[in-house]
Backbone as a ProteinNet text record, in pm:
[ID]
protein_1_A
[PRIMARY]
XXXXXXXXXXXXXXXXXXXXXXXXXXXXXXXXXXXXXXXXXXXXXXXXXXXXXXXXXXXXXXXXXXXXXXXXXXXXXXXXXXXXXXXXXXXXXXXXXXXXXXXXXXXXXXXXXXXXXXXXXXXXXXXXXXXXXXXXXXXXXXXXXXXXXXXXXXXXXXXXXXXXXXXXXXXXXXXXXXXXXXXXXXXXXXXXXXXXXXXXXXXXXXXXXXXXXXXXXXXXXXXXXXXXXXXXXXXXXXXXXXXXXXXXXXXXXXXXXXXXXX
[TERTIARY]
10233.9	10135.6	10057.7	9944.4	9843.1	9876.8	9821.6	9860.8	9736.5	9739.9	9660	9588.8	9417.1	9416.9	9412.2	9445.3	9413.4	9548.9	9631.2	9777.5	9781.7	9673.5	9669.5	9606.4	9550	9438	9522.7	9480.7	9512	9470.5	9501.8	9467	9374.8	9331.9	9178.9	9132.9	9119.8	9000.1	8981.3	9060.1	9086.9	9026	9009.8	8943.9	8806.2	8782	8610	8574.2	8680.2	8622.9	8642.8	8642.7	8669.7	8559.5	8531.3	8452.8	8248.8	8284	8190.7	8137	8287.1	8260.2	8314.2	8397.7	8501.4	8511	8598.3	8682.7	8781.1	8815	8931.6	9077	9029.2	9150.9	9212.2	9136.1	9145.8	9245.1	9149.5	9185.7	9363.1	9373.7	9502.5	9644.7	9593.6	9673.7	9678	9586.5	9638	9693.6	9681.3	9782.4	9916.8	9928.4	10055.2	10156.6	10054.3	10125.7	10148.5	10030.4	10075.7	10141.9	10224.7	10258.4	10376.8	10484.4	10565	10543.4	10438.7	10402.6	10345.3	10303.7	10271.1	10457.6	10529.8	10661.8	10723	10701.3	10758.9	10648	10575.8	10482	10533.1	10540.4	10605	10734.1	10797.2	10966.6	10934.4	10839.6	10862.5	10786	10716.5	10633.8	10733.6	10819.6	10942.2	11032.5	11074.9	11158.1	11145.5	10984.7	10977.2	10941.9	10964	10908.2	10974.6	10997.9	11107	11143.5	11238.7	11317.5	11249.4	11163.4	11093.3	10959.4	10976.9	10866.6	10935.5	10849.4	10907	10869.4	11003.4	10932.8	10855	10828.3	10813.9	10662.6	10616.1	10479.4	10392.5	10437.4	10415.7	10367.2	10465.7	10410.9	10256.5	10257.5	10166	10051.9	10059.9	9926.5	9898.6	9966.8	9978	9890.3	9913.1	9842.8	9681.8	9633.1	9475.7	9478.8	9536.8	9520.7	9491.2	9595.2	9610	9462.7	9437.2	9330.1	9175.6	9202	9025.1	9040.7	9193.4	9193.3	9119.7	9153	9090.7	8974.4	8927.2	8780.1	8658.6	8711.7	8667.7	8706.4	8779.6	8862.7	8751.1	8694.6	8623.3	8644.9	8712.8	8808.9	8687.2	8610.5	8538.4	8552.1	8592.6	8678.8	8787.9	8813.6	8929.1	9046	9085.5	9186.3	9284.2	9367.6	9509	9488.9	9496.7	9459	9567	9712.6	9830.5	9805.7	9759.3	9737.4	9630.4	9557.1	9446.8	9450.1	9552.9	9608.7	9713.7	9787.5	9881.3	9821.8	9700.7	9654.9	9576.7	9497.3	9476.6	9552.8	9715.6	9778.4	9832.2	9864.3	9917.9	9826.8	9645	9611.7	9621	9617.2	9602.5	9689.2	9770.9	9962	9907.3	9920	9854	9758.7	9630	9558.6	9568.6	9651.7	9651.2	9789.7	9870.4	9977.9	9894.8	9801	9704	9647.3	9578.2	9548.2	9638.2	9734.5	9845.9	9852	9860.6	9874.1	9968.4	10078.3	10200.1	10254.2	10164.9	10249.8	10223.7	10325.9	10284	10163.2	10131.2	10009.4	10048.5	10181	10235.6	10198.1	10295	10283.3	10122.1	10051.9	9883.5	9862.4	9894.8	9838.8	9907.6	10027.7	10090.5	10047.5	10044.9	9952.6	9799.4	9740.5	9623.9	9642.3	9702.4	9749.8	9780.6	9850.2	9924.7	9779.2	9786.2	9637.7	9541.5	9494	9376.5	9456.4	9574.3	9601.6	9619.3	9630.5	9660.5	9509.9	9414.9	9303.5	9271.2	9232.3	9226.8	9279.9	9430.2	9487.9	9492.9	9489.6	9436	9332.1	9218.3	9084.4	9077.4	9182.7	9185.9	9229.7	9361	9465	9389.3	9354.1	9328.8	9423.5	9546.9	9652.3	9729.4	9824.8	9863.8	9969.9	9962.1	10020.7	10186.2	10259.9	10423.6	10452.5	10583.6	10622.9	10615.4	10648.4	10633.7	10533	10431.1	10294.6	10219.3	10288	10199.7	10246.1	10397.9	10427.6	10443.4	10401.9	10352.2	10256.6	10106.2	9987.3	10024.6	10075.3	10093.4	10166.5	10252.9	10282.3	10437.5	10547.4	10680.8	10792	10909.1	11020.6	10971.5	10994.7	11000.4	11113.2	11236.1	11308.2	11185.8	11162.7	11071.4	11002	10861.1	10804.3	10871.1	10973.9	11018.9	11080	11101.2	11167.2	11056.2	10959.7	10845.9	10791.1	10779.9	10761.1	10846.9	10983.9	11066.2	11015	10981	10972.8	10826.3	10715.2	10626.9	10609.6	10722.6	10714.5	10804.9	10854.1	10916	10883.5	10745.9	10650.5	10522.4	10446.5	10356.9	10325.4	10207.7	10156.7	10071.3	10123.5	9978.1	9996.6	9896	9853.7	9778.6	9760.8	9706.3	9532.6	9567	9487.7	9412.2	9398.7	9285.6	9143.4	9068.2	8954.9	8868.7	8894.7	8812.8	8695.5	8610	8494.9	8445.9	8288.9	8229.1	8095.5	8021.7	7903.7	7814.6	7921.2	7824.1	7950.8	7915	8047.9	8108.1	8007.7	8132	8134.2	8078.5	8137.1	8215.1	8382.3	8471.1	8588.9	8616.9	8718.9	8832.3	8945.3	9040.6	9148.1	9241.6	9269.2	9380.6	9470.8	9520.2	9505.4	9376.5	9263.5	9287.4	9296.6	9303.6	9426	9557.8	9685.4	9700.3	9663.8	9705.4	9623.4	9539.6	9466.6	9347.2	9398.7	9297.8	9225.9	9244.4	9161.6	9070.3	9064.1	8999.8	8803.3	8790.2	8677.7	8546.1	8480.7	8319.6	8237.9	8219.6	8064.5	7963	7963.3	7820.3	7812.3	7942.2	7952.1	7854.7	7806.6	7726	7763.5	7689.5	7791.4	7832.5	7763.7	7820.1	8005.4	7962.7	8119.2	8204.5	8128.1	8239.9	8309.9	8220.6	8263.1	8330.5	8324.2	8407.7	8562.2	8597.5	8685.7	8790.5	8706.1	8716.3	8805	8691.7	8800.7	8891.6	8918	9035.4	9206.6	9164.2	9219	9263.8	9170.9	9207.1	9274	9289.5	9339.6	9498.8	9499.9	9619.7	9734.4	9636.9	9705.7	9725.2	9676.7	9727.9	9821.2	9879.5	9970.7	10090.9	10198.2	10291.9	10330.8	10505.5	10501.3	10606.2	10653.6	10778.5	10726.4	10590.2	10505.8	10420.4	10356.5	10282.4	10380.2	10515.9	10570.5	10618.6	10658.7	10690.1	10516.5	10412.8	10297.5	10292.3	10309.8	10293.1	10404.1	10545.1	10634.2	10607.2	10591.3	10577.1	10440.1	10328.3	10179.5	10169.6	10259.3	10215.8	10334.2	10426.5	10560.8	10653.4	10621.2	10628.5	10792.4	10809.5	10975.1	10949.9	11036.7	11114.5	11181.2	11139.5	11179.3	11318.5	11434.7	11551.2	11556.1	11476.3	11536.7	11446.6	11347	11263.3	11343.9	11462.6	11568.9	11639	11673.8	11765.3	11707.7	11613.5	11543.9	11547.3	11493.4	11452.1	11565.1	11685.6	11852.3	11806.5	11735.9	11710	11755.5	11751.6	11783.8	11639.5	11634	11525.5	11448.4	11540.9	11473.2	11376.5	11427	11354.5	11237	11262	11135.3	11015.4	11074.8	11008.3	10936.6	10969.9	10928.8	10850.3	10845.6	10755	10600	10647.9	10568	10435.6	10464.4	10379.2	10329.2	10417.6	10371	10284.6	10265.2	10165.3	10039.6	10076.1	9927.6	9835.9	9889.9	9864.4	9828.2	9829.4	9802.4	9678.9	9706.4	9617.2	9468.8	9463.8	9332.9	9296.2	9374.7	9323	9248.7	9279.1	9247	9145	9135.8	9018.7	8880.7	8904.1	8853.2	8773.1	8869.9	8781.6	8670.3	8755	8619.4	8495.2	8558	8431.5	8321.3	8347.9	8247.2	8165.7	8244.8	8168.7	8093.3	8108.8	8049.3	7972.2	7933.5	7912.7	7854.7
9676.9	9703	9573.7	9564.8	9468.1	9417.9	9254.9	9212.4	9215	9302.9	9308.7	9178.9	9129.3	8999.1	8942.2	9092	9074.9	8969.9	8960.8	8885.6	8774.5	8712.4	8561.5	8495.5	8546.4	8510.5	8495.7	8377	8315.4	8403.7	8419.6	8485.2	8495.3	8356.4	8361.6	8391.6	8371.4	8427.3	8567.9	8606.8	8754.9	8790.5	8749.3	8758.2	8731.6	8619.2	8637.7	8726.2	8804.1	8816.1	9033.2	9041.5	9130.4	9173.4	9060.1	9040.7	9078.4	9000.1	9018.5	9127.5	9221.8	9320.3	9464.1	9443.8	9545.2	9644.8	9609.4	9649.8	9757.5	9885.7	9939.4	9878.1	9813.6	9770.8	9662	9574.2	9439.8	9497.7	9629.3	9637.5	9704.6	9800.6	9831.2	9719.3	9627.6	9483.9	9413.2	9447	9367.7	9517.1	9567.2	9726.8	9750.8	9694.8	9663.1	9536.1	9425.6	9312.2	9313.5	9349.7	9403.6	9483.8	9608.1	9707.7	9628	9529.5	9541.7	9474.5	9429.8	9362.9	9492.8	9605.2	9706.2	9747.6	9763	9787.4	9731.2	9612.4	9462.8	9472.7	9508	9525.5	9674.2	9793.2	9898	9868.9	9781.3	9793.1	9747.7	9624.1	9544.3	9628.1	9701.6	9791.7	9907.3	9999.9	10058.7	10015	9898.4	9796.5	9850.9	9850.8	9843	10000.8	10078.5	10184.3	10327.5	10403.1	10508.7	10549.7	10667.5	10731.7	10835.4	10874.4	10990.3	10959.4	10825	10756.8	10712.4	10793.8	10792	10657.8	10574.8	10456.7	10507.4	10631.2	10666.2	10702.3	10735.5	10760	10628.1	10495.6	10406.1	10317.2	10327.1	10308.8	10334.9	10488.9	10564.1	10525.1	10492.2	10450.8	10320.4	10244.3	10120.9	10098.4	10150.2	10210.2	10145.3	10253.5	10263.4	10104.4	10072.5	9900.1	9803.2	9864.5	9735.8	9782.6	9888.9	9902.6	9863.1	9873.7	9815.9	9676	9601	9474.2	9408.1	9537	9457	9423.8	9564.5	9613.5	9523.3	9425.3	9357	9217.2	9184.7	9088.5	8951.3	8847.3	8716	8633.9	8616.4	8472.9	8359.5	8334.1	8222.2	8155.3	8245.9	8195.5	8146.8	8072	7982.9	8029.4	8127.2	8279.2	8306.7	8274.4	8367.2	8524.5	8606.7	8694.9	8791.3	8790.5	8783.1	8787	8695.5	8669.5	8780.3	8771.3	8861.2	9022.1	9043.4	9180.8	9210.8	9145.5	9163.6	9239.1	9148.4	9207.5	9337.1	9366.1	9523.7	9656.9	9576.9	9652.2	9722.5	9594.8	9670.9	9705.9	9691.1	9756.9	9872.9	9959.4	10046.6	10163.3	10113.5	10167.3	10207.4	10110.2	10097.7	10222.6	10247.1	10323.5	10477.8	10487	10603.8	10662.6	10575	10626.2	10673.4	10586.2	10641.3	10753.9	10793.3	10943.9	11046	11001.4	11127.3	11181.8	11072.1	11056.1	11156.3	11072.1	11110	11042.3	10955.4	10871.5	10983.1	11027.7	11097.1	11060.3	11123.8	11122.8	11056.3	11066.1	11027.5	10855.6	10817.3	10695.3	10638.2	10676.9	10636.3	10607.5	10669.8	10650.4	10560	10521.5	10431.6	10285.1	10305	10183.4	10134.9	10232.1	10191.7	10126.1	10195.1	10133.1	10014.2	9977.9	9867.7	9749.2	9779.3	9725.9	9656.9	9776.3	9762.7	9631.2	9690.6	9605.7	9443.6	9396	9280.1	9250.4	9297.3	9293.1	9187.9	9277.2	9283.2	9171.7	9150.6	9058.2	8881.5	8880.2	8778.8	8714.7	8772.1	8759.9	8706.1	8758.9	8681.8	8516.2	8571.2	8480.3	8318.5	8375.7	8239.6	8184.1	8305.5	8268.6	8362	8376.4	8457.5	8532.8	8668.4	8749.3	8750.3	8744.9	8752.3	8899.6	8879.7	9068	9107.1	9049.7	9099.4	9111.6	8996.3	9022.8	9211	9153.7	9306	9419.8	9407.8	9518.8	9603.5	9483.6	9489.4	9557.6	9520.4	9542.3	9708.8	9771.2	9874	9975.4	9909.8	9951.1	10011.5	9945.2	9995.1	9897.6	9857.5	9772.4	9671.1	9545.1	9484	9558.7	9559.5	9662.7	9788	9871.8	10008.4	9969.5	9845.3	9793.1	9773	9723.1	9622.3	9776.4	9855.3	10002.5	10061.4	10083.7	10121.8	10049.7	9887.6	9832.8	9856.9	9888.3	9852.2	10105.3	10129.7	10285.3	10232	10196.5	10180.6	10133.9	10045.7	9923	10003.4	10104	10198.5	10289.5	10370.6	10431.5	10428.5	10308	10277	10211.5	10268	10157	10036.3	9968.4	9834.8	9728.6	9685	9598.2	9505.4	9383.8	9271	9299.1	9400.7	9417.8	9513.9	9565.5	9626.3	9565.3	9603.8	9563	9490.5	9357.8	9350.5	9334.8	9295.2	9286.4	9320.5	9352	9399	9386.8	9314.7	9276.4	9389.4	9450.8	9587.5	9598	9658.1	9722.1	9636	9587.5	9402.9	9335.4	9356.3	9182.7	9228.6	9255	9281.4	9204.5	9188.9	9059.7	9109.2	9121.8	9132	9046.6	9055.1	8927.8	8868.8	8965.3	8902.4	8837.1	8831.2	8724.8	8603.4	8581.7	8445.7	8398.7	8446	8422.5	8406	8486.1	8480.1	8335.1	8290.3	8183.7	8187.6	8073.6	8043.7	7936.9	7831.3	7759.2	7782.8	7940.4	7942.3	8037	7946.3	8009.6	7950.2	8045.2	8102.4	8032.4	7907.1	7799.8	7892.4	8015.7	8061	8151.3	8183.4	8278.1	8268.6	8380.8	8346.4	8259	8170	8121.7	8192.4	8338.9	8451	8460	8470	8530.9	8388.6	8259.3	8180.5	8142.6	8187.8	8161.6	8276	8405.8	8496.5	8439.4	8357.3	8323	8220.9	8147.6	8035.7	8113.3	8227.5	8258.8	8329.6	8424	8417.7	8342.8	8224.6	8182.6	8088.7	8049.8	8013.1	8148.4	8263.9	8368.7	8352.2	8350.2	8299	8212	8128.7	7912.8	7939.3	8030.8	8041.5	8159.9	8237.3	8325	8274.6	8299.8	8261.4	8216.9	8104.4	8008.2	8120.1	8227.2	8319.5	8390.2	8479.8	8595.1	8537.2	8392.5	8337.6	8307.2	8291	8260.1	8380.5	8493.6	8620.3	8644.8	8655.3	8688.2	8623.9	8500.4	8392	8433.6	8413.4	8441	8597.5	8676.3	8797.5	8833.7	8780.4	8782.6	8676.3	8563.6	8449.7	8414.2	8400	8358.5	8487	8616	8723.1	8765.6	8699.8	8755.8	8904	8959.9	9052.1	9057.3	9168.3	9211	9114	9140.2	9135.8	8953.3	8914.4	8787.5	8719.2	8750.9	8691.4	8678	8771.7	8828.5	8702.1	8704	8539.5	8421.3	8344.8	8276.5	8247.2	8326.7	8319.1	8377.8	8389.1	8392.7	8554.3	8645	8774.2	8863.8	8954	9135.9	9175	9241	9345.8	9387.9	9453.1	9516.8	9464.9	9317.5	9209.5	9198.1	9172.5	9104.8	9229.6	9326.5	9397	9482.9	9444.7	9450.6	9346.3	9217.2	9070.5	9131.1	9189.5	9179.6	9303.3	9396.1	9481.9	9403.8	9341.3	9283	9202.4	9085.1	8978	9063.4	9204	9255.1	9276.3	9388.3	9398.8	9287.3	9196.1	9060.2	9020.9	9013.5	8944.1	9010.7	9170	9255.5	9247.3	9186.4	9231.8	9066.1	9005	8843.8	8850.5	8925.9	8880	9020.9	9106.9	9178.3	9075.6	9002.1	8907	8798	8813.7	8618.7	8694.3	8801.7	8899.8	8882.7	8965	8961.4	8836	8686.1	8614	8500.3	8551.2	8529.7	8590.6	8716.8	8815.2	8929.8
14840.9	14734.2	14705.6	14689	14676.2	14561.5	14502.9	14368.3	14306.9	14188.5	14051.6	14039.2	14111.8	14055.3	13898.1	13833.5	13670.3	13635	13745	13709.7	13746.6	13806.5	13821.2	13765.9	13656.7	13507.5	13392.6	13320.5	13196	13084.9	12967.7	12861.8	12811.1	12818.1	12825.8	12880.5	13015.1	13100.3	13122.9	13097.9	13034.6	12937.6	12842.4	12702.8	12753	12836	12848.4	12946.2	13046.1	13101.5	13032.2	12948	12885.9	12745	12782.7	12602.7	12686.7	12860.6	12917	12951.6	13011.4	13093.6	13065.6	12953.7	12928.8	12974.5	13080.4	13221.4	13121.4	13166.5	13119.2	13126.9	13306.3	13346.2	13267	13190	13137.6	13003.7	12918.9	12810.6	12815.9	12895.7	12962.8	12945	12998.7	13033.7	12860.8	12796.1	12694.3	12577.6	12611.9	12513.5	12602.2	12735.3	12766.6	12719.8	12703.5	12671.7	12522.3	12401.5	12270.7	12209.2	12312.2	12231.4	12174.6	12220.9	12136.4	11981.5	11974	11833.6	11736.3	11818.5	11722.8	11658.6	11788	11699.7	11585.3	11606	11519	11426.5	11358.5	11274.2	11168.8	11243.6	11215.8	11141.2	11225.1	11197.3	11016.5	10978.3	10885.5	10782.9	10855.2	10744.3	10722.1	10759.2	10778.6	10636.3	10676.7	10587	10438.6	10417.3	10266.9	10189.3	10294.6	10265.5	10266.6	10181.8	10159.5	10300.3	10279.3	10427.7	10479.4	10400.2	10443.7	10541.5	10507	10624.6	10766.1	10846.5	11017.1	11053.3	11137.1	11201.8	11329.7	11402.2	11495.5	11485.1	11334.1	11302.7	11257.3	11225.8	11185.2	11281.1	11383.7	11526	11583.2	11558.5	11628.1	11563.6	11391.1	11304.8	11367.1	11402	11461.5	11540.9	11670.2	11784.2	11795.4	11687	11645.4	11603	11543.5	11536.7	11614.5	11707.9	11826.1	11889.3	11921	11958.1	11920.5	11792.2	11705.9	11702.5	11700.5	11746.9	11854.7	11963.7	12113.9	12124.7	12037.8	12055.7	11991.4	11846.7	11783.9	11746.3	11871.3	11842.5	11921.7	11891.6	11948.8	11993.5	12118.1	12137.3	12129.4	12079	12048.6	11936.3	11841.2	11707.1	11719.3	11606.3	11607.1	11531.6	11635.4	11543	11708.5	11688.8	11747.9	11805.6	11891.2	11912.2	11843.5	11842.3	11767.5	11626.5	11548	11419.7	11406.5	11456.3	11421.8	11414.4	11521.9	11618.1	11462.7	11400.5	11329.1	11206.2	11159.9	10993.3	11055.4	11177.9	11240.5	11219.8	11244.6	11306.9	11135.2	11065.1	10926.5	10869.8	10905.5	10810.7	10845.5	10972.4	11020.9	10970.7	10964.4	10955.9	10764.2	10703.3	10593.4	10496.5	10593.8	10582.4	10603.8	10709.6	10748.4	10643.1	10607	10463.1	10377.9	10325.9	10203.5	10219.1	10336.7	10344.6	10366.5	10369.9	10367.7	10232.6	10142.1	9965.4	9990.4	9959.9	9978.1	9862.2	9756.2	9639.3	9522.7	9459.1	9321.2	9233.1	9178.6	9101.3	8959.7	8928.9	8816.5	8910.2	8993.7	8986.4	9031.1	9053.4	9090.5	9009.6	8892.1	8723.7	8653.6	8701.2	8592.4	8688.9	8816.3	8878.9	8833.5	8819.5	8741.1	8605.9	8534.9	8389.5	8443.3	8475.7	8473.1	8519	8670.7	8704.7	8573	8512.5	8393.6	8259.3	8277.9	8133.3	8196.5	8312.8	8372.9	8377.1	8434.6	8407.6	8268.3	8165	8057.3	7988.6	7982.5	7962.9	8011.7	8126.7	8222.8	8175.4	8132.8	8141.1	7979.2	7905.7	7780.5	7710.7	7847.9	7823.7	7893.8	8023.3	8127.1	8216.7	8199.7	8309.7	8310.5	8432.8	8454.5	8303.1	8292.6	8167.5	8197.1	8088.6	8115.3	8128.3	8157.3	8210.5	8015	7951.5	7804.2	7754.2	7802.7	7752.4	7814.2	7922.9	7980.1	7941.8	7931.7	7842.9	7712.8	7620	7477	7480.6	7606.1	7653	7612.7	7736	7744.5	7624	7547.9	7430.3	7482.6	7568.4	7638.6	7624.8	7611.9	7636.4	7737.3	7739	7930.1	7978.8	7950.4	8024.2	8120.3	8027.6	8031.5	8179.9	8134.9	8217.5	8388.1	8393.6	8490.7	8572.8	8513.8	8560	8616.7	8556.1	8619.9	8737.7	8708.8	8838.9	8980.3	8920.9	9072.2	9142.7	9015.8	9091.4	9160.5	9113.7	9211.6	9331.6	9281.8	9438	9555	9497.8	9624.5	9631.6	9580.2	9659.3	9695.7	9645.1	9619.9	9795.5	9786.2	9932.7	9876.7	9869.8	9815.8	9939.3	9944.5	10054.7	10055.6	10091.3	10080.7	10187.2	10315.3	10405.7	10359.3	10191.6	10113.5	10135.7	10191.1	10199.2	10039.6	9998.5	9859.2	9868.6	9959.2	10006.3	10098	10113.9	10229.4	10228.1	10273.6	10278.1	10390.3	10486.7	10575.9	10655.3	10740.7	10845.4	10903.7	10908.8	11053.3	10960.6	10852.9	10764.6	10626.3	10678.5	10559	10558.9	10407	10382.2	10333.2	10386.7	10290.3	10235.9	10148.5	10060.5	10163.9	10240.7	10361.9	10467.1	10509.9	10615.8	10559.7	10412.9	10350.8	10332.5	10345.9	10387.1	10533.3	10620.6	10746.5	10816.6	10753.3	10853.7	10740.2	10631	10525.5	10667.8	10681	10761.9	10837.1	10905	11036.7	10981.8	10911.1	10834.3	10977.5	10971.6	11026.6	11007.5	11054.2	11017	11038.1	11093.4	11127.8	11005.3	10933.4	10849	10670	10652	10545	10392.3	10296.7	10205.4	10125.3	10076.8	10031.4	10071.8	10149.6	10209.5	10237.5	10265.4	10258.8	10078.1	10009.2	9847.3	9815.9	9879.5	9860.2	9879.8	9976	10048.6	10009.4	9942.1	9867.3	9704.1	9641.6	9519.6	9596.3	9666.4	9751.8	9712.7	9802.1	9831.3	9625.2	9610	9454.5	9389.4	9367.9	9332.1	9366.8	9454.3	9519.8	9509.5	9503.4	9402.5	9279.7	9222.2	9078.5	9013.9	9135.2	9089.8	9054.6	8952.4	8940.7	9108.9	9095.7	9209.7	9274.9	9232.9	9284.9	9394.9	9287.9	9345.5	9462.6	9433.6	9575.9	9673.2	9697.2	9773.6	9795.6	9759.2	9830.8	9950.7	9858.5	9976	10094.8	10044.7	10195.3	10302.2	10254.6	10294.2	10386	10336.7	10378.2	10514.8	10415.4	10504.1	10649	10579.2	10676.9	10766.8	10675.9	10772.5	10833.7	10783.2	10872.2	10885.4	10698.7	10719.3	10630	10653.2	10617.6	10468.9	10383.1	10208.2	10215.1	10329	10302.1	10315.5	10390.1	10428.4	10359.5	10310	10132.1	10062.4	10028.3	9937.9	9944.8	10046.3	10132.2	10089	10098.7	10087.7	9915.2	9857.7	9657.9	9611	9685.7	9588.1	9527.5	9538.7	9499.4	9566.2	9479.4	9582.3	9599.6	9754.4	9840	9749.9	9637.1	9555.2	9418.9	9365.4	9367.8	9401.1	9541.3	9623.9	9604.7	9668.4	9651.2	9527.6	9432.6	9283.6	9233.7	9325.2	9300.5	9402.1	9519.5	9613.9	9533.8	9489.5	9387.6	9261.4	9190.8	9062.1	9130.4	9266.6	9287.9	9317.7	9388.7	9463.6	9339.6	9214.8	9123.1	9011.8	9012.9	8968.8	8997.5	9181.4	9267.1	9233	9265.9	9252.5	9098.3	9011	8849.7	8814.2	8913.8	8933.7	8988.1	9133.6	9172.7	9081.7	9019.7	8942.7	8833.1	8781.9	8694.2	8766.9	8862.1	8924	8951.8	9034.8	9146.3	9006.1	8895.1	8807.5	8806.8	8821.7	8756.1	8892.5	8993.1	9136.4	9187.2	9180.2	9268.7	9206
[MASK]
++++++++++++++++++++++++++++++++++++++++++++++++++++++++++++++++++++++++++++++++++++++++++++++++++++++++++++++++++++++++++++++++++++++++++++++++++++++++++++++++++++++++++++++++++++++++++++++++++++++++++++++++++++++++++++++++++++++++++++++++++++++++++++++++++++++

């Protein structure tokens, strides 16, 4: 059998010569060499997410990821194809949960509440709100509160790879781009969107020091609810009750700047 000369090519040259010509054969070779990162993406998205969720379908949402990865992916940028392939892949997985809407309607609504009063509060205070403040907000126990948080955070899909911005179809930001590779910012990119990027990333620096280190931890260093758990002396269930309270933080944060930027 003859040898594939696609197998005596560097990754790169692959990438240009893909980006040039887009060869099926090329794209083939790299959905062979990525699938197992769609698994390992699945597995961690799996992790945090009830039993009634198939790892076998999580996968499959996956899929479509790895794929719009290939399809839009620039090796001329100064971005990891991996790194890049990763925030695809969960948003993908991500998205396609939300249209199932498979989260109760009861809890959509007590997520919004919660959302609005952090909002609200934040914007008064000038820093981040205490679990009591917010729950006074709401008019409930912190007990009450903190009960409600840990039921959301185990059915709730929230995600960092929420699109918060979008300037048109190719130019969208989400608050996870700025965890996964704050550095690898776009000189060609508009200053609109590099100041988008910028409160970002300040949104971020100023979340409590628990909740920013679960995101990073999670977005960037690519551990796992349980071994976050490991790490901050907490239970899963913990983490995963920080990892909702920061998203919810994060969007009621950048809710206030967006106003005063944009």
């Amino acid at each position: 059998m003859a040898e594939n000369p696609l197998q005596r090519m560097s990754e790169d040259e692959l990438w240009s010569r893909y980006k040039d010509k887009r060869e099926p054969a090329v794209r083939d070779a790299f959905i062979r060499q990525y699938s197992p990162l769609v698994k390992y993406v699945a597995g961690k998205v799996a992790a945090s997410m009830p039993n009634t969720v198939e790892f076998d379908d999580l996968v499959g949402y996956g899929v479509f990821g790895l794929l719009d990865a290939i399809e839009k992916f620039d090796p001329d940028k100064n971005v990891k194809f991996k790194t890049y392939a990763v925030t695809r892949i969960r948003g993908a997985i991500f998205d396609e949960l939300r249209s199932t809407d498979w989260v109760p309607r009861s809890v959509r609504q007590k997520t919004k509440e919660i959302e609005e009063a952090v909002v609200s509060l934040e914007a008064k205070l000038g820093r981040p709100a205490s679990d009591q403040e917010i729950a006074s907000s709401l008019g409930v126990s912190e007990d009450e509160f903190l009960k409600t948080m840990l039921k959301i955070s185990s059915t709730s899909v929230l995600s960092l790879n929420d699109v918060w911005y979008s300037g048109d179809e190719t130019d969208k930001i989400s608050i996870g781009e700025s965890i996964e590779s704050p550095s690898s910012m776009n000189p060609d990119a508009t200053v609109e969107r590099e100041e988008v990027k910028r409160v970002i990333v300040q949104a971020i620096n100023e979340l409590p020091e628990k909740e920013k280190k679960v995101l990073v931890l999670y977005y960037y260093e690519d551990l796992t609810l349980k071994e976050i758990g490991q790490v901050l002396e907490v239970t899963e269930s913990r983490v995963s009750q920080l990892h909702t309270k920061a998203i919810l933080r994060l969007r009621a944060k950048l809710t206030n700047l967006r106003k005063g930027i944009l």
